[in-house]
C-alpha positions as CSV (number, residue, x, y, z in Angstrom):
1,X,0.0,0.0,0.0
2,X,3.1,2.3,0.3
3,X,3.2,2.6,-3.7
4,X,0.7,4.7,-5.3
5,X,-0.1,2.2,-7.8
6,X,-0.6,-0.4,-5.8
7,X,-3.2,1.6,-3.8
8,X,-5.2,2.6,-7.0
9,X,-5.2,-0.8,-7.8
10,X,-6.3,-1.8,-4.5
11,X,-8.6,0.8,-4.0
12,X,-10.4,0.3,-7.3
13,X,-11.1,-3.1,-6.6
14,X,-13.5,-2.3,-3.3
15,X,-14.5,0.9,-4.7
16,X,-18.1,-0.5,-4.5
17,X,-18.2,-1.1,-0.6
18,X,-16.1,1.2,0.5
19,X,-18.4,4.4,1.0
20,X,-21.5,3.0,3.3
21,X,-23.8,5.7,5.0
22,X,-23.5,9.1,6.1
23,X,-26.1,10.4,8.3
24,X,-27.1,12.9,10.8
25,X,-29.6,12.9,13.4
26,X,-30.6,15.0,16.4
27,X,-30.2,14.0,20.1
28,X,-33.1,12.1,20.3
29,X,-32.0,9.7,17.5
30,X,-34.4,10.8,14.6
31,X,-32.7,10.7,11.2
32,X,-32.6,14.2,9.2
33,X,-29.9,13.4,6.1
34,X,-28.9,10.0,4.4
35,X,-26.2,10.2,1.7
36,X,-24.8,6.9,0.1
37,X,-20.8,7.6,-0.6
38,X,-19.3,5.9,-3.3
39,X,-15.8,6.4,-1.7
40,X,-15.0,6.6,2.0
41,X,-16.3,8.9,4.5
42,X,-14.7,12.6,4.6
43,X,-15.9,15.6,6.2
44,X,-17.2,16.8,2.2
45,X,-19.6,13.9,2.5
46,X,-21.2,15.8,6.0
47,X,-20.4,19.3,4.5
48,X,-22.8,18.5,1.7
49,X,-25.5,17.4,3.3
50,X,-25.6,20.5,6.0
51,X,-25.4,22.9,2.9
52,X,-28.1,21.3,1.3
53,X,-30.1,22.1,4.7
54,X,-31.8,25.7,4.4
55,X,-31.4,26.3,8.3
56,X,-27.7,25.0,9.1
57,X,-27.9,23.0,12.7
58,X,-26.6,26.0,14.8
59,X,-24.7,23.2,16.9
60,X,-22.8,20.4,15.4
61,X,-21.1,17.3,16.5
62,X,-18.7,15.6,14.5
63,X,-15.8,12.6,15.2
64,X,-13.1,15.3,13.3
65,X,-14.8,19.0,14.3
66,X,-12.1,20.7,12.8
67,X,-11.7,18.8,9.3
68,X,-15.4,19.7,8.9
69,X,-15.3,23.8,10.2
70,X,-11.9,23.9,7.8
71,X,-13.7,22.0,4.8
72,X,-17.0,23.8,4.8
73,X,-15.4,27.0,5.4
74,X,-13.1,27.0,2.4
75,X,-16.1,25.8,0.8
76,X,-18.2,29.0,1.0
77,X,-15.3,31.9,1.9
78,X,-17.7,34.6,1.4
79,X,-20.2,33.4,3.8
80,X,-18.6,31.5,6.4
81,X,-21.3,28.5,7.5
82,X,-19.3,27.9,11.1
83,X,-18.7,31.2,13.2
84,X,-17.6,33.0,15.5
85,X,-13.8,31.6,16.4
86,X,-14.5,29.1,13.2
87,X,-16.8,26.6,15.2
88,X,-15.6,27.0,18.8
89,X,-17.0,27.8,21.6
90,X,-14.8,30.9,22.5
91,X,-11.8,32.6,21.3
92,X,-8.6,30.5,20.8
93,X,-6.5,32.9,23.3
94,X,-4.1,31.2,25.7
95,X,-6.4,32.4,28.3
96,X,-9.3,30.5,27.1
97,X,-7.5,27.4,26.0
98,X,-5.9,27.5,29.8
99,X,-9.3,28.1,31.3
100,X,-10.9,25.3,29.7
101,X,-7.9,22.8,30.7
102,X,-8.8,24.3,34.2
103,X,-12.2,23.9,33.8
104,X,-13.2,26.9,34.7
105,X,-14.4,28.2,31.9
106,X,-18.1,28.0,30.5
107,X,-20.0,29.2,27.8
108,X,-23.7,29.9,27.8
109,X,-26.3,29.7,24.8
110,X,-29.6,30.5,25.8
111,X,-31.3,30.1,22.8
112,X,-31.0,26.6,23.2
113,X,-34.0,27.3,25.7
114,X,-35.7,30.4,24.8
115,X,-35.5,31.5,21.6
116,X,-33.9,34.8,20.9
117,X,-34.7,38.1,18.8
118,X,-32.2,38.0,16.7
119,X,-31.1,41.1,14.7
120,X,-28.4,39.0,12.1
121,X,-29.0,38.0,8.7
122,X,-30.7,34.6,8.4
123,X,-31.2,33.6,11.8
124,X,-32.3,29.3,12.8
125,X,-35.9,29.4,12.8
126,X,-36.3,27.5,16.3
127,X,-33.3,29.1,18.2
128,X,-32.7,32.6,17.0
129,X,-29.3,32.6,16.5
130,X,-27.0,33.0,13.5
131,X,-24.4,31.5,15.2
132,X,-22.9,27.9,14.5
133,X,-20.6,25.9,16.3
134,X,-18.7,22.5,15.1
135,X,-17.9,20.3,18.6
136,X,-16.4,16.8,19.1
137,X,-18.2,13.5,20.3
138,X,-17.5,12.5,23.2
139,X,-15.7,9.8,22.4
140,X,-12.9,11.4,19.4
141,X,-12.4,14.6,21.8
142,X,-9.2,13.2,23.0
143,X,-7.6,11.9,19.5
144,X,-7.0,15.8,18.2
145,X,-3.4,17.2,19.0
146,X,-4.5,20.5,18.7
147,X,-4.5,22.7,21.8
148,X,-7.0,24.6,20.7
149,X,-9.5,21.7,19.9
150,X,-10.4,21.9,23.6
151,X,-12.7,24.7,23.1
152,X,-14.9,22.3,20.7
153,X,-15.8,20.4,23.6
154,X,-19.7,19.3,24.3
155,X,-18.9,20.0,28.6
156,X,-17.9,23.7,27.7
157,X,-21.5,24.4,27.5
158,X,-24.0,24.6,30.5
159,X,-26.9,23.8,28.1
160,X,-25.8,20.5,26.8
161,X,-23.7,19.5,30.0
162,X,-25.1,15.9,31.0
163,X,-28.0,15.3,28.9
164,X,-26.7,15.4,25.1
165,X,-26.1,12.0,23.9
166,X,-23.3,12.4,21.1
167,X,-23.4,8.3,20.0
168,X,-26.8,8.5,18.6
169,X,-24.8,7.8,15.2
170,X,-22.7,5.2,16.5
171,X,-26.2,3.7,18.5
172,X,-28.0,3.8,15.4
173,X,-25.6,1.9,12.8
174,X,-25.3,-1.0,15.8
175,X,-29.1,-1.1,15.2
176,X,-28.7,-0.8,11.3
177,X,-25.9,-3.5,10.9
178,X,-28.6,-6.8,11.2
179,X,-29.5,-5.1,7.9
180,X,-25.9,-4.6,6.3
181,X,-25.8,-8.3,4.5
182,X,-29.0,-8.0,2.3
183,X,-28.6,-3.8,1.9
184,X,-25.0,-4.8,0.6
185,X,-25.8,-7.2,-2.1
186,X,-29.1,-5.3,-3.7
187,X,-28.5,-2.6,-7.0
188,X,-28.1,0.9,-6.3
189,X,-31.6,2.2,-6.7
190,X,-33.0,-0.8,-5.0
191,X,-30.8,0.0,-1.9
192,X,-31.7,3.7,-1.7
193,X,-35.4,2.8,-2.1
194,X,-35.3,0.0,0.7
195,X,-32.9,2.3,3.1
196,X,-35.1,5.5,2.9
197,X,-38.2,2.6,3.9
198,X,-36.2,1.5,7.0
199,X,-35.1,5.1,8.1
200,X,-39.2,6.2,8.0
201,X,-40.0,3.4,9.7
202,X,-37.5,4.0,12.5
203,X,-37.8,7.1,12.8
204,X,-42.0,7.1,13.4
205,X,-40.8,4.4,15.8
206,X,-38.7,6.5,17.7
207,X,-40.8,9.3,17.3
208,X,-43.5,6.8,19.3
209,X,-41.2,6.3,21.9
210,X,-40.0,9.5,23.1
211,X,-44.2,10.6,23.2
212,X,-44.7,7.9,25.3
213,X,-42.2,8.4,27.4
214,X,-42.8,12.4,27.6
215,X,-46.3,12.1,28.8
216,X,-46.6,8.7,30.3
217,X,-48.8,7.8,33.0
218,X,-52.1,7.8,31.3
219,X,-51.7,11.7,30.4
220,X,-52.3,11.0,26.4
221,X,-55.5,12.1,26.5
222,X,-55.6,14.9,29.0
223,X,-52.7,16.9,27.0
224,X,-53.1,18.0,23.4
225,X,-50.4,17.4,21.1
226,X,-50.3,19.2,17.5
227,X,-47.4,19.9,15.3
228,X,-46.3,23.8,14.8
229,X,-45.2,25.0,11.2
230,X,-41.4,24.0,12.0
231,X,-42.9,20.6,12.4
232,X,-42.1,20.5,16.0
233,X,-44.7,18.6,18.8
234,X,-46.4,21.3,20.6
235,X,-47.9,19.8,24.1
236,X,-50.6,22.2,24.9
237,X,-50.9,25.8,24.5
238,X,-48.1,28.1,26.3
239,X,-49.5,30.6,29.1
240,X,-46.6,31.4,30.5
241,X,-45.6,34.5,28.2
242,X,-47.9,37.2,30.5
243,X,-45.8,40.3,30.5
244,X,-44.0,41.6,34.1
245,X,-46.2,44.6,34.6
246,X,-49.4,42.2,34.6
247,X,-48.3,40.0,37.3
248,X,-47.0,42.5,39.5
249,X,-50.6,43.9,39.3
250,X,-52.0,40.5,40.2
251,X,-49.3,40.0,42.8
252,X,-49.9,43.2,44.4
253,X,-53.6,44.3,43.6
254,X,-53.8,47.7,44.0
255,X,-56.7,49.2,46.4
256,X,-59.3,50.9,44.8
257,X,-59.2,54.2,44.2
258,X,-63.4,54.8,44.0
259,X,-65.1,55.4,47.8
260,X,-68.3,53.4,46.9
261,X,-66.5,50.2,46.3
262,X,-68.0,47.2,48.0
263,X,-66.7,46.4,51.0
264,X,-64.4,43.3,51.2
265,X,-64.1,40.9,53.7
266,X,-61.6,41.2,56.9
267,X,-58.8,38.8,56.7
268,X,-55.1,39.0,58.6
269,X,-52.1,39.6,56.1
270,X,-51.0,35.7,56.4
271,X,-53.9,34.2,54.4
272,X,-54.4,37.9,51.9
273,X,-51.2,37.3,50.7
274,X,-51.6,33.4,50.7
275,X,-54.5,34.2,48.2
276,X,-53.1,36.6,46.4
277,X,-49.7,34.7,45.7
278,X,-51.9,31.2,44.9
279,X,-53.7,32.8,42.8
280,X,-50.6,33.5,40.3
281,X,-49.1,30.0,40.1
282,X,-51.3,28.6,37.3
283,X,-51.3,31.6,35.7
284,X,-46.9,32.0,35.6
285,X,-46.9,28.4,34.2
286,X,-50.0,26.8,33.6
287,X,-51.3,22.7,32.4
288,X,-47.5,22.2,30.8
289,X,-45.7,22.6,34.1
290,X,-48.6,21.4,36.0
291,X,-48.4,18.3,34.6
292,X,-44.8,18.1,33.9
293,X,-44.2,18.6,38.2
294,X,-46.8,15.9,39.3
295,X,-44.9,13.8,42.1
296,X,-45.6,10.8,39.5
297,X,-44.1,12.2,36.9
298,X,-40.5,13.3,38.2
299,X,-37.8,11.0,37.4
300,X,-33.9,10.9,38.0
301,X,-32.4,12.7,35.5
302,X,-28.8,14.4,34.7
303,X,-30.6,17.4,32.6
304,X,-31.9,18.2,36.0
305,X,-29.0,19.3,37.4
306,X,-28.5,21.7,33.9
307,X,-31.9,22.5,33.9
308,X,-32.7,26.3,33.1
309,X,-36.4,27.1,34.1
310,X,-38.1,29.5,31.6
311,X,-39.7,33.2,31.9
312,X,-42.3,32.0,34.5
313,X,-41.2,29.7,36.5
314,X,-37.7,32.4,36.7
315,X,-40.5,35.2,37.2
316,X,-41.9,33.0,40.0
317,X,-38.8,32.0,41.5
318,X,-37.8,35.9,41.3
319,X,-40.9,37.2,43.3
320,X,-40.6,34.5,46.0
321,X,-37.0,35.2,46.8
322,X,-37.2,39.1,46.2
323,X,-35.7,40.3,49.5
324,X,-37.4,43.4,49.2
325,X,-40.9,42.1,50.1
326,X,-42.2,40.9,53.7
327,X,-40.5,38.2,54.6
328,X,-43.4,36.6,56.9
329,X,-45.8,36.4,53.7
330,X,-47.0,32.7,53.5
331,X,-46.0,31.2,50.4
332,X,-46.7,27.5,50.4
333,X,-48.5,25.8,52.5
334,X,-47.9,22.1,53.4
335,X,-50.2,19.4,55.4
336,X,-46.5,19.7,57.7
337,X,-46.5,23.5,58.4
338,X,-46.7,26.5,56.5
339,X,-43.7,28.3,54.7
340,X,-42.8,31.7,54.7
341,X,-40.4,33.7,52.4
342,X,-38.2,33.7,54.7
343,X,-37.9,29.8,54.7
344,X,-37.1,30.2,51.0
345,X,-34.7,32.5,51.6
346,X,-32.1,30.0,54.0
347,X,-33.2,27.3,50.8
348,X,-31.8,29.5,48.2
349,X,-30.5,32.7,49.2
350,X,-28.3,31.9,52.7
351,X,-26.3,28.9,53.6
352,X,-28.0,27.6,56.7
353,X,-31.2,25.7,55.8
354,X,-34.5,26.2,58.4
355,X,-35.6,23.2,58.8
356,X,-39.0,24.1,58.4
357,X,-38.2,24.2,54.8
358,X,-36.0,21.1,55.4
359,X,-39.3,19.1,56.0
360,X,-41.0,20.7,53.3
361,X,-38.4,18.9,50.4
362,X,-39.1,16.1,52.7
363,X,-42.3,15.6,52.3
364,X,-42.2,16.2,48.5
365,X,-39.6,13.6,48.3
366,X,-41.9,11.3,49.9
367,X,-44.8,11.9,47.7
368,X,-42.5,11.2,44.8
369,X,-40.9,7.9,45.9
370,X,-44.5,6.9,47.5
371,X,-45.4,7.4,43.8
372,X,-43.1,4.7,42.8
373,X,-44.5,2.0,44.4
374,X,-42.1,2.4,47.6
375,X,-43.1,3.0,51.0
376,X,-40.2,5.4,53.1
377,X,-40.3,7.8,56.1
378,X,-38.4,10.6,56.9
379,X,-37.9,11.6,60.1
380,X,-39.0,15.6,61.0
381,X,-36.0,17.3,61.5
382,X,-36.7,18.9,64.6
383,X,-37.6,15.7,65.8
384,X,-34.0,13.9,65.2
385,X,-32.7,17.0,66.8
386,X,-33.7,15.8,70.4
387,X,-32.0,12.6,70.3
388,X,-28.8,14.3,70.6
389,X,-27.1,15.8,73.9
390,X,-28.7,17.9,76.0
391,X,-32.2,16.4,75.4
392,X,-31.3,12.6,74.7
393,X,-34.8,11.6,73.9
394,X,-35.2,7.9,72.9
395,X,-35.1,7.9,69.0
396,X,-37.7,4.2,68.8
397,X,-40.4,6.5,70.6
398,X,-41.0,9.0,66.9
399,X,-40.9,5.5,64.6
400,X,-44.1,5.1,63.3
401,X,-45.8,1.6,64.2
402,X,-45.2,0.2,61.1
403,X,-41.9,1.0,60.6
404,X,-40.6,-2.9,60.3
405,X,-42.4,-2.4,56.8
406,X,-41.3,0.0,55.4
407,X,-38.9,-0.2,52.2
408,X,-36.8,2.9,53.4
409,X,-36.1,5.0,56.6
410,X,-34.5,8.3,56.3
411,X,-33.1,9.7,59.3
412,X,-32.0,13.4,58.8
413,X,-29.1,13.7,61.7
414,X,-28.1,17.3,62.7
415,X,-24.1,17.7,63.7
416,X,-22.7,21.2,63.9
417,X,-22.8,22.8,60.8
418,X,-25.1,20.1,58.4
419,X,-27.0,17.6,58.2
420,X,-26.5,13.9,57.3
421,X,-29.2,11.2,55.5
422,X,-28.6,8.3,57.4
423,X,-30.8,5.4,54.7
424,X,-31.4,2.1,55.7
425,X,-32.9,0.0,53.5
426,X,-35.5,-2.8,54.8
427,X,-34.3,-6.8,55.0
428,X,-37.3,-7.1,52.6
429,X,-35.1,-5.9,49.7
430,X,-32.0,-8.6,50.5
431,X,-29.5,-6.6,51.6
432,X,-28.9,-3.4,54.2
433,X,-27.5,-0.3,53.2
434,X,-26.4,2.6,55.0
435,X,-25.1,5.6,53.7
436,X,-24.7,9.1,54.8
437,X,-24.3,12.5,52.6
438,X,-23.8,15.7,53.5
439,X,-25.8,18.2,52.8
């Protein structure tokens, strides 16, 4: 093979099975773009089928990022499809490139979220932006030698941190390859024909799946589901878009300003603001999150941990820890105790948790795993509190009665400066665990 004629020759003679597929497909796994090479796969074969596209992905991942942002560049010089920084995420300076070694640097795009009013020439459709970036799999980001390569990397960005799954190509040819013998040995136009049949079929599959899976639990027929022109599922219709100066007015209804109003009934401030604040929360989100935040519908999930919430729910979040309003106006009350938003603030504005609150997550997490089938208790955190010196009350006189049966006990221990979850698991389940975290 070191001779050039000896690699034409050799070349020549598998010149027929030496292309196979190239395709690209979004996160969830649905294809978008088949092309059938007739030699073997280069970054042209990808560059073609994203110009053919008339919105250009405005994120791309790719096994050799920078072959395909140098290829489709030259391509079209006076338009450049991949920019800013030819693809990557930020500015190949020695400060960035150190950064992201360091891991201290992070790059944020929102439109991945919320759409954005763009001002650019020919802006994506669904995101907003006229911006497009190249990145690497995870799997390939490790065989570049180029420093600056680092700052194609999928962990760079917050938005795509933990939930992106960049083998859906690799995932989907291991499904494909039962079909490679009889695809291999059909005629050209047969093999397109049959190919483009299998991909449809897959693809309303998988489409199938990931509805089922979105709004399981019996929800299919409490939660309309239509198609927007961009041929995207649209559950329900969005309610959520109310402008600020409208809430604020039903947050804080202003008195009336005629005399001969009607009188209105005598309440203490705890329960008019309770009303008042309830009143908003299906307004800010409405059915979507409603649904979406039912205790039997929350699963474990990495995109949690990424998760940006959107104009609402941050609207919401806002006017509950706004540190300007009274802090002894009752924001949620529990069949526990009643929360204040001043127990929001220790939760997500201080460092040292009430417990109040503490019991409050509690008692949602109970409601959640109770939804699963298991049975657990949680101790009250005030509660474990006594067992310790000075008090040293007798910890087997707050188990409830039936405590032999449950699947999980959760014992919140207080020690100077946090808590710890002390779990044990029931003999039921075969085995005992113990393990404490801090919190």
């Amino acid at each position: 093979m070191k001779s050039r004629q000896t690699y034409d020759k050799v070349f020549q003679s598998i010149w027929g099975a030496s292309g196979g597929w190239s395709v690209i497909l979004c996160p969830h796994g649905i294809v978008y773009s088949v092309k059938f090479n007739l030699r073997a796969e280069s970054p042209r074969d990808f560059a073609d089928l994203l110009l053919s596209w008339k919105h250009m992905p405005n994120v791309c991942v790719y096994d050799f990022a920078r072959g395909l942002a140098a290829h489709t560049n030259l391509r079209v010089p006076d338009k450049l499809p991949f920019h800013p920084h030819e693809g990557r995420l930020a500015e190949p300076t020695e400060e960035n490139v150190k950064a992201a070694q360091d891991g201290s640097l992070k790059v944020n795009l929102p439109w991945l979220h919320e759409r954005m009013d763009s001002v650019n020439e020919n802006p994506h459709p669904v995101t907003g932006s006229s911006d497009h970036y190249v990145l690497y799999d995870r799997f390939h980001e490790g065989n570049t030698k180029d420093p600056k390569d680092i700052l194609r990397r999928i962990q760079l960005v917050l938005e795509l941190k933990g939930w992106l799954n960049s083998q859906v190509v690799e995932q989907f040819f291991a499904n494909m390859r039962k079909s490679n013998y009889f695809l291999s040995n059909m005629s050209p136009s047969t093999h397109v024909f049959l190919m483009r049949n299998i991909n449809h079929h897959y693809n309303t599959v998988t489409n199938k799946k990931l509805l089922e899976r979105q709004l399981r639990h019996g929800r299919l027929g409490k939660i309309n589901i239509s198609l927007s022109a961009l041929g995207q599922a649209v559950v329900a219709p969005l309610v959520c878009n109310k402008p600020r100066e409208i809430t604020e007015t039903v947050l804080n209804p202003a008195p009336s300003a005629s005399g001969d109003s009607e009188p209105q009934e005598r309440v203490d401030n705890k329960k008019a603001n309770r009303r008042s604040t309830d009143a908003t929360f299906p307004d800010l989100c409405g059915p979507p999150c409603e649904a979406l935040t039912k205790p039997e519908n929350i699963l474990a999930s990495r995109s949690s941990w990424c998760f940006v919430p959107h104009p609402g729910q941050q609207q919401l979040l806002n006017y509950v820890l706004d540190i300007s309003r009274p802090k002894d106006e009752l924001i949620v009350e529990t069949s526990s105790g009643c929360l204040t938003r001043s127990d929001f603030w220790t939760l997500g504005l201080n460092k040292q948790m009430e417990s109040t609150i503490g019991n409050g997550c509690f008692e949602l997490i109970t409601k959640i795993v109770q939804s699963k089938g298991i049975s657990i208790y949680i101790e009250n955190l005030y509660v474990t509190r006594t067992w310790l010196a000075p008090y040293g009350c007798d910890p087997l006189q707050s188990f409830p009665t039936d405590a032999q049966r449950m699947d999980i006990i959760v014992l919140p221990l207080w020690t100077p400066g946090h808590f710890q979850l002390c779990e044990s698991c029931s003999e039921d389940q075969s085995r005992a665990v113990v393990r404490k975290k801090e919190l």
